[in-house]
VOBANU-529394 format. One record per residue (C-alpha): x, y, z. Coordinates in steps of 0.1 Angstrom, whole numbers, plus 5000, padded with zeros to 4 digits. Layout:
N
((X Y Z))
...
//
This chain:
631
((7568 1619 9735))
((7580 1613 9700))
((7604 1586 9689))
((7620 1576 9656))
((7631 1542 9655))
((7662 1538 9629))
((7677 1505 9630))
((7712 1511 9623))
((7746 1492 9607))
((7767 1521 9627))
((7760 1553 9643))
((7788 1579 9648))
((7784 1615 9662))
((7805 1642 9672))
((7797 1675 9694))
((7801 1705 9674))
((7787 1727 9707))
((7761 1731 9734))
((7723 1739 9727))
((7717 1747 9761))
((7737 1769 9785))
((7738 1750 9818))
((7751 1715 9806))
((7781 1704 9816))
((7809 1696 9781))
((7813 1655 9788))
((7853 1641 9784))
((7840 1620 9754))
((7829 1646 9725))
((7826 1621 9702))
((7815 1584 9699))
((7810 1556 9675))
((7785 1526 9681))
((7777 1497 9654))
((7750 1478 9648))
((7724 1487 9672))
((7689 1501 9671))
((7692 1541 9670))
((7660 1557 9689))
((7656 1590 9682))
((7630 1609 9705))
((7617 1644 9717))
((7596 1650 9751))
((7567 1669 9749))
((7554 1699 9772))
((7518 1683 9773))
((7544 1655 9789))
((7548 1677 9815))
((7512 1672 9830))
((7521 1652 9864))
((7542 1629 9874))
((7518 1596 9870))
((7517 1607 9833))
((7556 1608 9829))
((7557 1574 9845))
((7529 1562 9817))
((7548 1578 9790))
((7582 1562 9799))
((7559 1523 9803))
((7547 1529 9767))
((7576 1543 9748))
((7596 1513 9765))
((7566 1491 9757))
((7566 1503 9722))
((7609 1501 9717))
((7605 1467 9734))
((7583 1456 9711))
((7603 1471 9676))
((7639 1460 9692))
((7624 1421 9695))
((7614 1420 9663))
((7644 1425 9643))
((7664 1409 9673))
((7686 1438 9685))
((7700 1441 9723))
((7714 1474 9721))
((7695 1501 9723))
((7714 1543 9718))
((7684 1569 9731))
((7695 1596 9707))
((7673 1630 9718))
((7668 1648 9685))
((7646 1679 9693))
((7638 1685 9657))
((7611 1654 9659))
((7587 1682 9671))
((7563 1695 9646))
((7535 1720 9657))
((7543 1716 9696))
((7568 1729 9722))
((7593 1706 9734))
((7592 1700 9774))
((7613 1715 9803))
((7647 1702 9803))
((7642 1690 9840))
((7612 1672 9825))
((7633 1659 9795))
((7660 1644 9817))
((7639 1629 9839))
((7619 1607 9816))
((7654 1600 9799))
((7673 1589 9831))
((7638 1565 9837))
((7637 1552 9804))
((7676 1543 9802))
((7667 1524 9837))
((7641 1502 9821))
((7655 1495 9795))
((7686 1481 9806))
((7666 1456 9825))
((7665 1439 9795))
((7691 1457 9767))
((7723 1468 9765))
((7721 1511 9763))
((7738 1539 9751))
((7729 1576 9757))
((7743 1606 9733))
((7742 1637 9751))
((7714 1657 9759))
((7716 1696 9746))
((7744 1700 9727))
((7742 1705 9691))
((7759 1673 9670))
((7773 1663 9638))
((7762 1623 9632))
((7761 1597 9606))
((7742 1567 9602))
((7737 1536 9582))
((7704 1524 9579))
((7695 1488 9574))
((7664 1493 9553))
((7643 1463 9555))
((7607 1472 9559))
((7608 1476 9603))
((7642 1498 9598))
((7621 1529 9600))
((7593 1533 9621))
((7583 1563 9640))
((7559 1560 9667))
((7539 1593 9693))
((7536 1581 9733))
((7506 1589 9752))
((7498 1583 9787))
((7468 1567 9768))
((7454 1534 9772))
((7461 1509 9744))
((7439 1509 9712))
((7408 1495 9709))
((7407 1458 9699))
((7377 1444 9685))
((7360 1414 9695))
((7361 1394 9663))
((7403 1400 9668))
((7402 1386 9702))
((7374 1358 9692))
((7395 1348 9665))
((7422 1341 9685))
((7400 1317 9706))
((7383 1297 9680))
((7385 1264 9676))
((7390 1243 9645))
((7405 1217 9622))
((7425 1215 9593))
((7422 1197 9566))
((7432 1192 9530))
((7402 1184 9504))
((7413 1167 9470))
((7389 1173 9434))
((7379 1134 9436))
((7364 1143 9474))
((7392 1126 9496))
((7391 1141 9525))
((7430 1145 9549))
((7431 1159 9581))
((7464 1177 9590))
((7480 1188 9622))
((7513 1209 9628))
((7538 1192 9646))
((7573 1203 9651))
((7573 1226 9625))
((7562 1200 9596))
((7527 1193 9588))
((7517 1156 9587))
((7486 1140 9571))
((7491 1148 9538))
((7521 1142 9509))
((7532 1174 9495))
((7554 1164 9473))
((7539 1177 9439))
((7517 1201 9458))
((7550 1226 9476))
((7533 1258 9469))
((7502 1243 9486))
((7526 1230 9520))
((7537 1267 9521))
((7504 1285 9522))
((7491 1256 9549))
((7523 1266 9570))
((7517 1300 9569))
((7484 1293 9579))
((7489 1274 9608))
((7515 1288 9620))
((7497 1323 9623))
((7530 1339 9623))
((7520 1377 9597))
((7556 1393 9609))
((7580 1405 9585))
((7612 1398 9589))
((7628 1401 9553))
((7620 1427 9529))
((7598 1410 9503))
((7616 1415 9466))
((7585 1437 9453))
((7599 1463 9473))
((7633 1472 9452))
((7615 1464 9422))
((7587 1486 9431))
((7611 1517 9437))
((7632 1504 9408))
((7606 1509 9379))
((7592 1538 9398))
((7560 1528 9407))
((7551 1534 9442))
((7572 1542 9472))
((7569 1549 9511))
((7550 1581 9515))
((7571 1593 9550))
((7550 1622 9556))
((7520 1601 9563))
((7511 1572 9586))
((7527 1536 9572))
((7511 1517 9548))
((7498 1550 9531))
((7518 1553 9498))
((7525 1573 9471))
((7527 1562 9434))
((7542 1578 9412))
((7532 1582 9371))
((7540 1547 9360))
((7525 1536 9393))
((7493 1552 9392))
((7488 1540 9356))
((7489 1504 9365))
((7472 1510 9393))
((7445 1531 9373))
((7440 1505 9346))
((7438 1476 9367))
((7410 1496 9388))
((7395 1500 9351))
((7396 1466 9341))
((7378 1455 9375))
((7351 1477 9370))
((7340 1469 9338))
((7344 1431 9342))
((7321 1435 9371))
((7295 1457 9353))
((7297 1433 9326))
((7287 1406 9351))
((7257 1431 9361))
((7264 1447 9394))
((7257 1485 9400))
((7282 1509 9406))
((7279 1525 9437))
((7295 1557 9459))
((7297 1557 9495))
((7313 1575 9523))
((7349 1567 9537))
((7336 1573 9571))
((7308 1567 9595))
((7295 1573 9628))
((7314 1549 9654))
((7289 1548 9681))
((7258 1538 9652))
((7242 1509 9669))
((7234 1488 9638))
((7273 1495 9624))
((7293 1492 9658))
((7277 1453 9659))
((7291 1444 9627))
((7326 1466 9638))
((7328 1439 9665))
((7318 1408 9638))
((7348 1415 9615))
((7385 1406 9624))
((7404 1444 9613))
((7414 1470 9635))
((7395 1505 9630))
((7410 1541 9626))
((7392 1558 9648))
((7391 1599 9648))
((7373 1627 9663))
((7352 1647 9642))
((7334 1685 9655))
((7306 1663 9654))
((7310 1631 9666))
((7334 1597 9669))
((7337 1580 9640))
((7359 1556 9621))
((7371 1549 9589))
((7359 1517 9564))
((7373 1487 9560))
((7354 1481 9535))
((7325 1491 9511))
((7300 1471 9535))
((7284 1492 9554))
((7277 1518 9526))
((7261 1492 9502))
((7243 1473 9533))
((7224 1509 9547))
((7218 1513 9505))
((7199 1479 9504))
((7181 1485 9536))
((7167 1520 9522))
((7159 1504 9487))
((7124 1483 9476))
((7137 1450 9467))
((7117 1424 9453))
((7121 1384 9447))
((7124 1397 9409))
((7155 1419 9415))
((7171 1392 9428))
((7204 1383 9427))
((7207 1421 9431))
((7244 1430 9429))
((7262 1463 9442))
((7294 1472 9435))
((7323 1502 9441))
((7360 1506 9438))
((7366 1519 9475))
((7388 1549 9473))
((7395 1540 9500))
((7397 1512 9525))
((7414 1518 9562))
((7427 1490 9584))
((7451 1493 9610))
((7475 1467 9606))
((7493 1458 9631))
((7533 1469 9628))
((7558 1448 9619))
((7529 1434 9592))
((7532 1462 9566))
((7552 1449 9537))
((7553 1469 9512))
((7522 1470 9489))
((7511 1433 9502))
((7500 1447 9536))
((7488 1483 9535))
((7465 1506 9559))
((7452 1523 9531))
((7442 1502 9500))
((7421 1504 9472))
((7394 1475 9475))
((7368 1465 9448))
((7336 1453 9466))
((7308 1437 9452))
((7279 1422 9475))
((7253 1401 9459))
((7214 1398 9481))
((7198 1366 9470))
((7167 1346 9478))
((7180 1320 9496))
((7208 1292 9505))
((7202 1281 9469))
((7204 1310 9450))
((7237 1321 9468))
((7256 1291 9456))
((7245 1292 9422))
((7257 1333 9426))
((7288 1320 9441))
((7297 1295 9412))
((7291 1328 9391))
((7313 1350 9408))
((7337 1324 9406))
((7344 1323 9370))
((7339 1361 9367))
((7375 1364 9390))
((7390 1336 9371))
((7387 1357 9343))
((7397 1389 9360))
((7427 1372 9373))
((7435 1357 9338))
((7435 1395 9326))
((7454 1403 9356))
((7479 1376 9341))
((7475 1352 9375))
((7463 1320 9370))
((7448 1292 9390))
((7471 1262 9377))
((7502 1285 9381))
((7497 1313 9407))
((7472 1301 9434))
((7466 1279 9464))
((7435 1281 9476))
((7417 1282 9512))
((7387 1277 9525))
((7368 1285 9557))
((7337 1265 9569))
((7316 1264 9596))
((7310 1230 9603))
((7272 1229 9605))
((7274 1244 9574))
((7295 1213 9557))
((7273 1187 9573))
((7243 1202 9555))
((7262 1214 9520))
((7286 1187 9515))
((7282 1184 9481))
((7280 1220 9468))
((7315 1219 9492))
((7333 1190 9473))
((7316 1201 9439))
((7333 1234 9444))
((7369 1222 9452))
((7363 1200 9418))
((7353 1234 9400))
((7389 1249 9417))
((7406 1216 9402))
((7438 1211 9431))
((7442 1202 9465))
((7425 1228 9485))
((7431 1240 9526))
((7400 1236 9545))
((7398 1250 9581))
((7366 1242 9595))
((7347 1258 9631))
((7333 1237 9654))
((7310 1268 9658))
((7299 1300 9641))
((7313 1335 9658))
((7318 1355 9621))
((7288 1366 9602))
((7295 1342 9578))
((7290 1304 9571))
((7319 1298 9544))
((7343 1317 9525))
((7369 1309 9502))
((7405 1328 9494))
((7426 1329 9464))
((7462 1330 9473))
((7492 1337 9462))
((7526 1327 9475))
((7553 1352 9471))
((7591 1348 9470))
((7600 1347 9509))
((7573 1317 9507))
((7544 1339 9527))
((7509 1339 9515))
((7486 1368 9509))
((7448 1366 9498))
((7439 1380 9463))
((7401 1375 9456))
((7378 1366 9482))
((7335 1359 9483))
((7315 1342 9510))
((7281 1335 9524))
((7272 1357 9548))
((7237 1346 9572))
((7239 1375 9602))
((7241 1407 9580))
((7208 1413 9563))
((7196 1412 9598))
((7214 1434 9618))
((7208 1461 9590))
((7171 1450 9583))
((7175 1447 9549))
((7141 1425 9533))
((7131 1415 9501))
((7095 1409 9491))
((7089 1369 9482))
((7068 1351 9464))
((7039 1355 9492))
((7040 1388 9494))
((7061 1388 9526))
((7093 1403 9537))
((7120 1383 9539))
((7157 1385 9546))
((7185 1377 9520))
((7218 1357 9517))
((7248 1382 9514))
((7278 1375 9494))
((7308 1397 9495))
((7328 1394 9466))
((7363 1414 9459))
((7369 1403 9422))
((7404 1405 9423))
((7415 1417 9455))
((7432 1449 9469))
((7444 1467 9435))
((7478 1475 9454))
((7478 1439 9462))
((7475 1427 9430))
((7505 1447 9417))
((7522 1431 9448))
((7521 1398 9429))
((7528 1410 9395))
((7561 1421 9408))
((7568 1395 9432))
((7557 1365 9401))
((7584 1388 9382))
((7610 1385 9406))
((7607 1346 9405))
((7607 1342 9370))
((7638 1363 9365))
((7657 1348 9390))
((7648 1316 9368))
((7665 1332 9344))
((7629 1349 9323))
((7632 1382 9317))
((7602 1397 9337))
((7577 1418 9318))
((7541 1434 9326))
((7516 1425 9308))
((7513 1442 9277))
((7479 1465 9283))
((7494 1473 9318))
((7531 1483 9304))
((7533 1519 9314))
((7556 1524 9281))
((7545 1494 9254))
((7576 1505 9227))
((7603 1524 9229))
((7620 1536 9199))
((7660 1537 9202))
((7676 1558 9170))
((7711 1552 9166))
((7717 1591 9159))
((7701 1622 9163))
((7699 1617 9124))
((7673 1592 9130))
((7653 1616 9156))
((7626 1627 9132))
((7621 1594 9116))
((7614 1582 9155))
((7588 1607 9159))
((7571 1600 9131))
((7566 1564 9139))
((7556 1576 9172))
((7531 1596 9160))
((7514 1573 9144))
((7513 1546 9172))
((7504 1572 9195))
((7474 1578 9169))
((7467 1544 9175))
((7465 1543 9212))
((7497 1524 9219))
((7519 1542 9247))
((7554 1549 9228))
((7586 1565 9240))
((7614 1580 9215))
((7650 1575 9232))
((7665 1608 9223))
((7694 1609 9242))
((7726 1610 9228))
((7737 1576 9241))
((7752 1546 9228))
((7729 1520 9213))
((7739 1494 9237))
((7733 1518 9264))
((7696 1528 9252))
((7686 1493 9246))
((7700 1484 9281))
((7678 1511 9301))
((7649 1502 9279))
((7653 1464 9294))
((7659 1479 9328))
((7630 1495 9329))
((7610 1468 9315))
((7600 1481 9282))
((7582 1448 9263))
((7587 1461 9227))
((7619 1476 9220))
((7628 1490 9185))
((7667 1504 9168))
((7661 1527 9142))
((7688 1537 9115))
((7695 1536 9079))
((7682 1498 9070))
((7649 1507 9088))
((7640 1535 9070))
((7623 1505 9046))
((7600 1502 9069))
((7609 1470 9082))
((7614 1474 9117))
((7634 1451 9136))
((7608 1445 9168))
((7628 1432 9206))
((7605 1410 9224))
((7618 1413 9260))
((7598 1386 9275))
((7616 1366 9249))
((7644 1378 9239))
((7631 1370 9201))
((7639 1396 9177))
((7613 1400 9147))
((7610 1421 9112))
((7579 1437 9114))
((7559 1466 9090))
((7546 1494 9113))
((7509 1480 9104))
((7517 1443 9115))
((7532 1459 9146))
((7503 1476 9153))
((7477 1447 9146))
((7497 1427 9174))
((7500 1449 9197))
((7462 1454 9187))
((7455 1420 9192))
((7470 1417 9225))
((7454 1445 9244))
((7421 1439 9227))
((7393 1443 9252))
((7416 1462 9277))
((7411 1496 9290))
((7439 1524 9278))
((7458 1555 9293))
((7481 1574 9273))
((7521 1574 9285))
((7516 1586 9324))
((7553 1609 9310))
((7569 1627 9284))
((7574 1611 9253))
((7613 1618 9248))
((7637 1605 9274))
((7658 1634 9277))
((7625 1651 9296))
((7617 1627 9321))
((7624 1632 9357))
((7634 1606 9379))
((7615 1602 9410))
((7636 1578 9426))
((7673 1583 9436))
//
């Protein structure tokens, strides 16, 4: 069974005529229904098996439109059968068909108000769709039995703890939720802070809105749905993938800077491995698991268990030590659960930068920690996310841990330098002892973790992995797991959504400038001014600045206007005055206006990339050729 789940302003359809021979014409050919939740679906001939497996199919696709119509709050359901769902497979009997129909329409109006368009005629429709991020969702019913949850996912749910708010100068204020408003502390200069502890404790990760990031994302051409694949797998596009490249860049070398070692590892491993199946049910994600000619395996969630079975192979000594591995997973699988996605905030295929650090002991681990800390403040700085202006932050204790490390604890939150969410365990069920999150609040005021590191105690002994001490003994290691910056399609996530707020402010949002998939465009006022473009172009192409020449024959006002659209931060008119060689330099992010020489321009643009990885423009260099990918 196959269902396509379109959440609809109005439907409207009309019989042209019948698919099928023996189907009887109905008196009403036509019909109009409005707002509603449209489900599309197909029945299968593996359906067809017996009829206990028709009665689980018709439990799970009502489980599963139950489930979609309760989250965007809709009562009335139209089953829509749409035969052309099928790709690859024969559709079932129509006795078959029909039958799960009329049982499905029965159990659903237990609870909804249904509609049925009729079954094998050929139709003309129309239909609005919403388009918030649950509007379109397709789904495939089994008889099967429901996925696989892992028990870190159902501990978690079960765990208790406290919250509390930890200030620099080591107060210490416990909070509680009550009513929908959290008491304990004042938030009144700290409102960024009272959101992220919300979200927090209010556990709620459904999307009901569609987070700003998404237009703008689409808008600029960056990245987009990909419909062809499962959600949260996307596409980007040119300008996309160069952000996405150079921020992947950036990481990287930061990170080898700091002295980890780059690493490769598979995407996939062997499900049923003893060693990796204990640490599957220690971490809180849901697996994609598939069937290989071999064997059952699943995908990563992250670069763990690559760099882990690495470090237990390798001969490590107290001397390596901190020894620091690192990769840039291409990629990372987690199976999010749906109405989650959102957009490039909540993906089940990301691009993760991992980097683990083994050292000697508790010790040795903090001092790594405090480290690691100021390598993803800088990172983040690059980024152009800051602590003071674009971060709350969260920690997560276990609270034998805090008795015993109080003041590495409290010296840490003084390092952070603002009020800081604690949540600590009464007891340990995660491989880890403490962790801290970076994160940011977006415009609809939910919270989503950037950079991440934390002890880890469990790991270096469920894969064996020793060092050789002092003595001459083996010995296991402290683990941290670092992600410098977060998931790369995360951190464009907050670019965009810190760009939304600041130009509803009234700030005219801009990337930064190393990460501006055009850095100038030239705008000539004529085609007479087309060659004198080019050649300025040249040059700054020469000097590794990404340039575009407007050669369209458009107004002025018009040129300059697409060039703000599409968020171009230098913007330059050419014509008669200019050929000086003073050119008159639009700062977007400003609005300032500036006479500049062509070598000044260059030594600032120069000095504001400096250090910064470069791609040449991701598309053609005149206007006129560039495609549009969107609309």
């Amino acid at each position: 069974m196959r269902l396509l789940l379109i959440h609809s302003n109005k439907l409207e359809y009309k019989i042209t005529k019948k698919a099928l021979k023996d189907v009887e014409m109905p008196k009403d050919k036509e019909g109009k229904i409005g707002e509603c939740l449209v489900v599309f679906w197909v029945s299968e001939k593996k359906d067809e098996k017996k009829d206990e497996n028709i009665e689980k199919i018709v439990e799970n696709s009502f489980k599963e439109i139950k489930e979609v119509a309760e989250q965007i709050k809709e009562k009335k359901i139209v089953l829509y059968p749409y035969v052309h769902l099928l790709f690859g497979s024969e559709p079932a009997s129509k006795e078959i068909a029909l039958k799960i129909e009329k049982k499905l329409e029965e159990k659903l109006k237990s609870e909804f108000e249904v509609y049925k368009v009729p079954f094998g005629f050929y139709k003309s429709f129309r239909i609005e769709c919403k388009g918030h991020p649950l509007s379109e969702l397709s789904r495939v019913v089994t008889e099967k039995k429901e996925e696989e949850i892992p028990e870190a996912l159902k501990k978690e749910e079960r765990l208790k703890s406290r919250f509390y708010i930890f200030e620099p100068d080591g107060k210490i204020n416990e909070i509680k939720l009550e009513n929908g408003k959290i008491n304990g502390f004042n938030f009144s200069e700290y409102k960024k802070l009272e959101k992220l502890v919300k979200y927090e404790m209010q556990k709620n990760r459904l999307v009901d809105k569609e987070p700003p990031h998404i237009k703008l994302m689409r808008k600029l051409e960056l990245a987009d749905y990909e419909p062809a694949s499962d959600p949260g797998n996307f596409r980007f596009y040119p300008k996309g993938k160069l952000i996405k490249s150079l921020i992947e860049e950036f990481v990287t070398m930061k990170t080898l800077k700091y002295g980890a070692m780059e690493v490769e590892t598979p995407i996939m491993y062997d499900f049923n491995h003893k060693t990796l199946k204990k640490y599957l049910n220690r971490f809180p994600a849901r697996q994609y698991i598939l069937e290989t000619p071999n064997k059952k395996v699943f995908l990563r969630f992250a670069a763990c268990f690559g760099q882990f079975l690495i470090a237990h192979d390798a001969n490590i000594s107290y001397r390596n030590l901190p020894l620091r591995l690192y990769e840039m997973t291409k990629y990372s699988f987690r199976v999010e659960q749906r109405g989650e996605l959102a957009g490039l905030k909540r993906l089940r295929c990301f691009t993760m930068p991992d980097c683990h650090a083994l050292c000697s002991d508790m010790e040795q681990a903090k001092s790594e920690m405090m480290i690691r800390f100021e390598l993803s403040k800088e990172i983040q700085k690059g980024l152009g996310l800051t602590i003071e202006n674009d971060f709350e932050f969260a920690i997560r204790i276990v609270k034998d841990f805090y008795e015993k490390n109080k003041d590495f604890v409290h010296n840490f939150i003084k390092k952070i330098g603002k009020p800081v969410l604690v949540e600590i365990w009464e007891d340990r069920f995660f491989y880890f002892v403490f962790k801290y999150e970076w994160n940011f609040i977006d415009a609809l005021d939910k919270a989503a973790t950037l950079t991440t590191d934390q002890f880890d105690v469990e790991n270096a002994i469920t894969y064996d992995i020793n060092f050789i001490n002092k003595e001459g003994k083996k010995q296991h290691p402290v683990i941290l797991h670092l992600s410098p910056s977060g998931a790369i399609e995360r951190v464009i996530y907050a670019l965009l959504e810190k760009a939304y707020v600041e130009q509803k402010n009234g700030k005219n949002p801009v990337f930064p400038l190393w990460l501006s998939p055009a850095q100038v465009r030239l705008c000539p006022v004529s085609d007479k001014y087309l060659k004198f473009s080019n050649e300025i172009a040249d040059k700054l192409e020469k000097e590794n600045i990404r340039v575009e020449v407007d050669d369209r024959t458009e107004s002025i006002q018009k040129k300059i206007r697409d060039a703000e659209i599409n968020w171009v931060p230098l913007i330059i008119v050419l014509g008669e005055k200019e050929l000086n060689g003073e050119l008159p330099v639009r700062f977007r992010n400003t609005g300032e206006m500036k006479k500049m020489k062509l070598p000044e321009l260059i030594k600032f643009i120069r000095d504001q990339t400096e250090g910064m990885p470069y791609r040449p423009l991701p598309v053609q260099r005149e206007i006129s050729k560039q495609i549009k990918f969107v609309g």
